[in-house]
C-alpha positions in Angstrom: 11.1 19.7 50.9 8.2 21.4 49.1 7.0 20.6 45.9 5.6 23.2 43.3 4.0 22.7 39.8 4.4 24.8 37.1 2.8 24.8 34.0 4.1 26.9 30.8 3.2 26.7 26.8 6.0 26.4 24.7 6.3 26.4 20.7 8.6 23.9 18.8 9.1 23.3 15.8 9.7 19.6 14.2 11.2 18.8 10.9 11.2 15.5 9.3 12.1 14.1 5.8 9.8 11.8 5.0 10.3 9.0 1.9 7.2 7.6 1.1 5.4 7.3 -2.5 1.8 9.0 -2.4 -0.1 5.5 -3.2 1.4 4.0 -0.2 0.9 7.4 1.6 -2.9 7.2 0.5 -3.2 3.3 1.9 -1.4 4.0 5.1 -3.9 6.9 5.9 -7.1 4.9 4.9 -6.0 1.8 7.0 -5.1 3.9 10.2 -8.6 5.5 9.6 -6.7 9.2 9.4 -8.7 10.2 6.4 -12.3 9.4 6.1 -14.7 10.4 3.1 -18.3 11.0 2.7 -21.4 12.5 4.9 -21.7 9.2 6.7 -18.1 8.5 7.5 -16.9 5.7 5.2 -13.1 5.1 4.3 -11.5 7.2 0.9 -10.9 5.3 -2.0 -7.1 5.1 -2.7 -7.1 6.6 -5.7 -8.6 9.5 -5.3 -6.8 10.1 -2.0 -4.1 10.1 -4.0 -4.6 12.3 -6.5 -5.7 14.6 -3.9 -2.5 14.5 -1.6 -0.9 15.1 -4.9 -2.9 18.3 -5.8 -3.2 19.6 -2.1 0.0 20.5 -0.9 -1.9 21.6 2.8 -3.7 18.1 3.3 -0.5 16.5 1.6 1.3 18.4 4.7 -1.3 17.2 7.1 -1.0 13.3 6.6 2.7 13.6 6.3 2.4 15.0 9.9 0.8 12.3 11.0 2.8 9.8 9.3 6.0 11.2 10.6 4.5 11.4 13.8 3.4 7.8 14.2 5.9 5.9 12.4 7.7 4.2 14.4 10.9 1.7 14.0 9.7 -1.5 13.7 5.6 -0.2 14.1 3.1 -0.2 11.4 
């Protein structure tokens, strides 16, 4: 029996709820090395990461992506 590959690109859309506080948002994203500050990349200071997931709704969106994404049960 042949065998035949197909390739396609296909757009979905994922929704989580997320329930997290911003300060433990803001560690979680410095320890994983998601968010780096600086020229010379060095990790953000908590508090101002903070303050800035809590002003900027589009990076706020963007680490709760990859929060969602890599949280798993059981997996830190």
């Amino acid at each position: 029996m042949p065998a035949y590959k197909v390739t396609w690109t296909q757009q979905a859309i994922a929704t989580a709820i997320v329930d997290v506080e911003l300060d433990e948002l803001a560690r979680w994203a410095i320890s994983a090395g998601v968010v780096r500050a600086g020229p010379e990349p060095r990790p953000a200071e908590v508090e101002a990461l903070r303050r800035s997931l809590e002003r900027n709704t589009h990076l706020r969106d963007a680490v709760l992506r990859v929060y969602a994404t890599r949280q798993q049960p059981g997996r830190e």
